[in-house]
Backbone atoms as SQL, in Angstrom:
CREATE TABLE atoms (id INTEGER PRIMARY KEY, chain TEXT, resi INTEGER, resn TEXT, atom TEXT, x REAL, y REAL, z REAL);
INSERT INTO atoms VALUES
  (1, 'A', 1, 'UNK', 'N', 99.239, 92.247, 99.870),
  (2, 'A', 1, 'UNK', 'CA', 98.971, 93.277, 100.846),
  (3, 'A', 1, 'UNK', 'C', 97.501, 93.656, 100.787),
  (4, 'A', 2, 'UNK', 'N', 96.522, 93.657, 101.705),
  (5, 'A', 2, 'UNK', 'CA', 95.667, 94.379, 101.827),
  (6, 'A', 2, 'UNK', 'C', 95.303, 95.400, 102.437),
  (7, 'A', 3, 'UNK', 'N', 94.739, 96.557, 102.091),
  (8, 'A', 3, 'UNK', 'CA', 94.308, 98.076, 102.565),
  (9, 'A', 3, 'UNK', 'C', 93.353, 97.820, 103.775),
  (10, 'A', 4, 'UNK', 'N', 93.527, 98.758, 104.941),
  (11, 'A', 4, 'UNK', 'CA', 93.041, 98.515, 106.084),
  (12, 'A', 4, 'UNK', 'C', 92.688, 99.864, 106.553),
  (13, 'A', 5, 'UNK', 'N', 93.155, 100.646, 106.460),
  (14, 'A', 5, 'UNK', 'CA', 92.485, 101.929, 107.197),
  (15, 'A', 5, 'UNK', 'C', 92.610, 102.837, 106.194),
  (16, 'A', 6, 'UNK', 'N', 91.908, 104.050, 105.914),
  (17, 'A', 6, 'UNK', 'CA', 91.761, 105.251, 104.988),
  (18, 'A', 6, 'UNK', 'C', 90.773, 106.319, 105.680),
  (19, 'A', 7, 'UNK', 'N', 91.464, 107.717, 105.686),
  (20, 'A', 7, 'UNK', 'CA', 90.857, 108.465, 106.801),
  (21, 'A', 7, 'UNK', 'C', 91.403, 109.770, 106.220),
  (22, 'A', 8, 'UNK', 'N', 91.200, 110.827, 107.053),
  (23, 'A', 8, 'UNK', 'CA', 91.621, 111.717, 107.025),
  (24, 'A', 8, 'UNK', 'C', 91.535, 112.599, 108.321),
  (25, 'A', 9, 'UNK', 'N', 92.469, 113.693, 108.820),
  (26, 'A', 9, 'UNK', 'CA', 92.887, 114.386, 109.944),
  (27, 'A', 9, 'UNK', 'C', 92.333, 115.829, 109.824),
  (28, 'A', 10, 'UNK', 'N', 91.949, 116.151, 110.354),
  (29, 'A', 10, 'UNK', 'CA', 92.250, 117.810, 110.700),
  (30, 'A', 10, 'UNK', 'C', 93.643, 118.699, 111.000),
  (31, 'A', 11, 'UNK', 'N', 94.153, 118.988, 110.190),
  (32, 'A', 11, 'UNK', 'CA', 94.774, 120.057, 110.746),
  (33, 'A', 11, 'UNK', 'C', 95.171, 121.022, 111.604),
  (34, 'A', 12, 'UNK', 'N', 96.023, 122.164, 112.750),
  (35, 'A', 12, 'UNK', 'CA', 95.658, 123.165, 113.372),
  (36, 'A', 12, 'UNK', 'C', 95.264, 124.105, 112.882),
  (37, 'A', 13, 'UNK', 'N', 95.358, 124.239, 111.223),
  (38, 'A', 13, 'UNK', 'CA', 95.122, 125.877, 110.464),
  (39, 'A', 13, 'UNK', 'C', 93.586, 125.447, 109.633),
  (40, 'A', 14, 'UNK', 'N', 92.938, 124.119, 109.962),
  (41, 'A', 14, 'UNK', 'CA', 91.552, 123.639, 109.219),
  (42, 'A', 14, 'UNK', 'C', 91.366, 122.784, 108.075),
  (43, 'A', 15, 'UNK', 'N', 92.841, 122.942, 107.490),
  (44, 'A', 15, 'UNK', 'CA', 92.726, 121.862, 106.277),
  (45, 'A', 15, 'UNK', 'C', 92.657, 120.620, 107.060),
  (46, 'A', 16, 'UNK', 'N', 92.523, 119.775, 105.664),
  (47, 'A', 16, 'UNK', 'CA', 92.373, 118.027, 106.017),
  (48, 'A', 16, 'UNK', 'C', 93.653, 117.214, 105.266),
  (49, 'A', 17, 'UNK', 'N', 94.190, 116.574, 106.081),
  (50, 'A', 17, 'UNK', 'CA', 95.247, 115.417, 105.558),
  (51, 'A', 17, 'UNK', 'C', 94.711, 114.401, 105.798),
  (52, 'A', 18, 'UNK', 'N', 94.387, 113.518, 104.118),
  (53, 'A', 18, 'UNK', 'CA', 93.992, 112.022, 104.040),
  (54, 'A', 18, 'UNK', 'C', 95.033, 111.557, 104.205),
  (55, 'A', 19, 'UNK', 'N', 94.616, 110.076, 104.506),
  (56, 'A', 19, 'UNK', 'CA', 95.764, 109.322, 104.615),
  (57, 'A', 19, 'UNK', 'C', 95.392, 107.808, 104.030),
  (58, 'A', 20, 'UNK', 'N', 95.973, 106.534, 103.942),
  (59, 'A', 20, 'UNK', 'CA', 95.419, 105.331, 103.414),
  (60, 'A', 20, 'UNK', 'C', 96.692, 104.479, 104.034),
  (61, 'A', 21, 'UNK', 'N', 96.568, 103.624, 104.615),
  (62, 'A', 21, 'UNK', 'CA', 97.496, 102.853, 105.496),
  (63, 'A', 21, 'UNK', 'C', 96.919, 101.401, 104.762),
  (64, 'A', 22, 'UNK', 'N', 98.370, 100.890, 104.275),
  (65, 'A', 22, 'UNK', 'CA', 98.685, 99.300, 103.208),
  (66, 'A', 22, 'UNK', 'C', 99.572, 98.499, 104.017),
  (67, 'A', 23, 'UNK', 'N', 99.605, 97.159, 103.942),
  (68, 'A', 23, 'UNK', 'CA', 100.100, 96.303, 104.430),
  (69, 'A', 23, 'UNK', 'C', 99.687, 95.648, 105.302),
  (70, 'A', 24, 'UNK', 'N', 100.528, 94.589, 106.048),
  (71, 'A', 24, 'UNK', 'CA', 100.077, 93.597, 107.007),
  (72, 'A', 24, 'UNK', 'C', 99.568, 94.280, 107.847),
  (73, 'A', 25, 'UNK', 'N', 98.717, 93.760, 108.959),
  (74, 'A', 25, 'UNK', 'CA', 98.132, 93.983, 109.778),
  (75, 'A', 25, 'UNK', 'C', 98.943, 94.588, 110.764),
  (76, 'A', 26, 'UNK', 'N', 98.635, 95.832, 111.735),
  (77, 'A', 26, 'UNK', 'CA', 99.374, 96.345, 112.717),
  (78, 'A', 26, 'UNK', 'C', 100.199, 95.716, 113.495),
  (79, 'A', 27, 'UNK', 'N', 99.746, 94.361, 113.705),
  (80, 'A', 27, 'UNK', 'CA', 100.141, 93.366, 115.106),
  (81, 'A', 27, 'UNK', 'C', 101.056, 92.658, 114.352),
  (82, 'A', 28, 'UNK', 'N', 100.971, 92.556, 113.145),
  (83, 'A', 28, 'UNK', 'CA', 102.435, 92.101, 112.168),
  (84, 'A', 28, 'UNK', 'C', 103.486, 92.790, 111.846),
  (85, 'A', 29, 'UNK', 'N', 103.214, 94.043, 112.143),
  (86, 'A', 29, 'UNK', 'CA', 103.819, 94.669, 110.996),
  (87, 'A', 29, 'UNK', 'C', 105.344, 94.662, 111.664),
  (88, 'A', 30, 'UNK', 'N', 106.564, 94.726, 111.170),
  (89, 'A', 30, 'UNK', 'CA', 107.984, 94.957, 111.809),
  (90, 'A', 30, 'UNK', 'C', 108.271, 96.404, 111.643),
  (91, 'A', 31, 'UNK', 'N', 107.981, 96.872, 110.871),
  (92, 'A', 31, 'UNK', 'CA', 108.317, 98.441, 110.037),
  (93, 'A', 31, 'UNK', 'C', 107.456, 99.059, 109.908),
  (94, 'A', 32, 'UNK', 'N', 107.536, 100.693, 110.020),
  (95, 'A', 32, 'UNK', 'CA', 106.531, 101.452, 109.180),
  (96, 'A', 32, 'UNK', 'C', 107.377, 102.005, 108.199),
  (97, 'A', 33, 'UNK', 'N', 106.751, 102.343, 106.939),
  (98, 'A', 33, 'UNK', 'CA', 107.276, 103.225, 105.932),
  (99, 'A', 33, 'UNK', 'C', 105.883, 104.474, 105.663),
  (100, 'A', 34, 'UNK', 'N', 106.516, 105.487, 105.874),
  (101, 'A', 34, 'UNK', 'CA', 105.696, 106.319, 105.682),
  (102, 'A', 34, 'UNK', 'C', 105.805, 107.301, 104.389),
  (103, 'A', 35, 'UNK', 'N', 105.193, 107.670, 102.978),
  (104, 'A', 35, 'UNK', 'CA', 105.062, 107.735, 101.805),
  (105, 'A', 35, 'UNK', 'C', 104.255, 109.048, 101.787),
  (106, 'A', 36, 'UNK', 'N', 105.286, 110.451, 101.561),
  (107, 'A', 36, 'UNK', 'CA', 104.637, 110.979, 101.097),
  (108, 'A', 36, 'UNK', 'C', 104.449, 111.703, 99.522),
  (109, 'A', 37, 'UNK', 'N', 103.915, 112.045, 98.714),
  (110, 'A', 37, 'UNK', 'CA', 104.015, 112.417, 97.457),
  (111, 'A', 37, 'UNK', 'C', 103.659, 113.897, 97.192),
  (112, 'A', 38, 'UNK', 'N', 104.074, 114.653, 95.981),
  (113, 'A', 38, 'UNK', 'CA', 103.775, 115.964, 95.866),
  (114, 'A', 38, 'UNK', 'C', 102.291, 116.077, 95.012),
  (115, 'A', 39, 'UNK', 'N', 102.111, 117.055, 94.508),
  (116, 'A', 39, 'UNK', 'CA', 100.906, 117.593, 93.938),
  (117, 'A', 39, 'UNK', 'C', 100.502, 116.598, 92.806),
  (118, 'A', 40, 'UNK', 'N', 101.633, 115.901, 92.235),
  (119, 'A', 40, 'UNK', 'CA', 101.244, 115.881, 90.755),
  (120, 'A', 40, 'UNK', 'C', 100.606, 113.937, 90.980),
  (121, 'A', 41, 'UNK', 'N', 100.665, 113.751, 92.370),
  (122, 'A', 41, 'UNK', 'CA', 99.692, 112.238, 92.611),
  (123, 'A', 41, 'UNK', 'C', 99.004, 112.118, 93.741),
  (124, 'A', 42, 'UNK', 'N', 98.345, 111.150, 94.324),
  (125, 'A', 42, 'UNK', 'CA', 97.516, 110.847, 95.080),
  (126, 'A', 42, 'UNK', 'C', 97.944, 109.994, 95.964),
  (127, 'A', 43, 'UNK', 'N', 97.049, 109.775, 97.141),
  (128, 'A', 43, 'UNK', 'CA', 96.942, 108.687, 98.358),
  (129, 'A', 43, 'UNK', 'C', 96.457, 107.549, 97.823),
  (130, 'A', 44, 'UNK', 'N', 95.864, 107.512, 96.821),
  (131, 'A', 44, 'UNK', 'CA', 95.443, 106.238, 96.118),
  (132, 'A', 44, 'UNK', 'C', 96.057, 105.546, 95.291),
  (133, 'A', 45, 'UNK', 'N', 97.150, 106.412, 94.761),
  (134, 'A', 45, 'UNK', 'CA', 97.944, 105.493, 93.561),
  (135, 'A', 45, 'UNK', 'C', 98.684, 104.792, 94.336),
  (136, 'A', 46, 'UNK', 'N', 99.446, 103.607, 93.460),
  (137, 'A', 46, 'UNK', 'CA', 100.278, 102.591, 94.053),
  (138, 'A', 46, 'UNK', 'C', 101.253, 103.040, 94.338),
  (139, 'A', 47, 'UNK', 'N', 102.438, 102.457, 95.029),
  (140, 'A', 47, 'UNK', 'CA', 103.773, 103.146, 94.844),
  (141, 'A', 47, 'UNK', 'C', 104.427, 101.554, 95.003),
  (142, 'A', 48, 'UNK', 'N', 105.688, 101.826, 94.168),
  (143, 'A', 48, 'UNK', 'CA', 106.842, 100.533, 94.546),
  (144, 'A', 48, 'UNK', 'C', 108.090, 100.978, 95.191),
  (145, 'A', 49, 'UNK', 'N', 108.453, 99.987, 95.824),
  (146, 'A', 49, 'UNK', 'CA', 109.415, 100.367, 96.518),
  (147, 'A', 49, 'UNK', 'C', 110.134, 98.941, 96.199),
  (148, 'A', 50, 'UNK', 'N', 111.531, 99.772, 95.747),
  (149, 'A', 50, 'UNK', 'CA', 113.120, 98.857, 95.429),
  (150, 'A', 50, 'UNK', 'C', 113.293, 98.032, 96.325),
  (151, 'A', 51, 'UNK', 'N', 113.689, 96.815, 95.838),
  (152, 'A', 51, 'UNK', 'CA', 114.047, 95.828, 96.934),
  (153, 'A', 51, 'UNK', 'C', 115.713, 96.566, 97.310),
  (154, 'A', 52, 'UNK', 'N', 116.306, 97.142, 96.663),
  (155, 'A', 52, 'UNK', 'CA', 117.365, 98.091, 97.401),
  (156, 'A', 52, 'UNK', 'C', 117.029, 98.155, 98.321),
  (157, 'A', 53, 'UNK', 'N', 116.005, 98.863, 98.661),
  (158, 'A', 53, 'UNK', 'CA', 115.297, 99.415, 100.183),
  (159, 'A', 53, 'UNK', 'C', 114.810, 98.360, 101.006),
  (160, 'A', 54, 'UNK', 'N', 114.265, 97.202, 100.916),
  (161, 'A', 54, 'UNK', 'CA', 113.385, 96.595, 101.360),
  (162, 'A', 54, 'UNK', 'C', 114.620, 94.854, 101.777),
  (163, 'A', 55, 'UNK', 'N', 115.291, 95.019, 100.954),
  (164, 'A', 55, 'UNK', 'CA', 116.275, 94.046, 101.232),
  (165, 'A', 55, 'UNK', 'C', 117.069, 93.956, 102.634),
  (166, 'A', 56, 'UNK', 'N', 117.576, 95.505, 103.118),
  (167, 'A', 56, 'UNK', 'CA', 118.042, 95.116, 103.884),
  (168, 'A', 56, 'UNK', 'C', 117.295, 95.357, 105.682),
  (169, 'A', 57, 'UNK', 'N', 115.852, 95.241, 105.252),
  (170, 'A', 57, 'UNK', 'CA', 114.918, 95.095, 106.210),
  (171, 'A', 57, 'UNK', 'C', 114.417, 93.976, 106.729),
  (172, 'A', 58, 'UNK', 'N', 114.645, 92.546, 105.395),
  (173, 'A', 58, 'UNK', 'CA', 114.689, 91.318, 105.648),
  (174, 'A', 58, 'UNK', 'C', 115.574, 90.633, 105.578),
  (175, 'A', 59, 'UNK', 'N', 116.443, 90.505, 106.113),
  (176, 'A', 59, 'UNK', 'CA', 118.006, 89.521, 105.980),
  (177, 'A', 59, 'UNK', 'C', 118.209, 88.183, 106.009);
């Protein structure tokens, strides 16, 4: 997988939400999974995801 976009948003109340978008290319992609985490990590750390999950996305 390679990293392709990393950004961040404005808010309506002024804060900023980063974001970091992984995987195939847009025009590939079949799925989105969207990943969010609490306080105690980042937009930068890795995350794995169970082929539980991911199995029955490729059949």
């Amino acid at each position: 997988m390679e990293e392709h976009l990393q950004g961040r948003i404005k808010l309506h109340d002024g804060r900023y939400l980063a974001y970091k978008e992984r995987g195939v290319p847009k025009d590939d992609a079949k799925f989105t999974i969207v990943l969010v985490h609490g306080f105690g990590s980042s937009k930068d750390m890795n995350f794995n995801v169970s082929q539980v999950y991911t199995d029955p996305l490729f059949p």
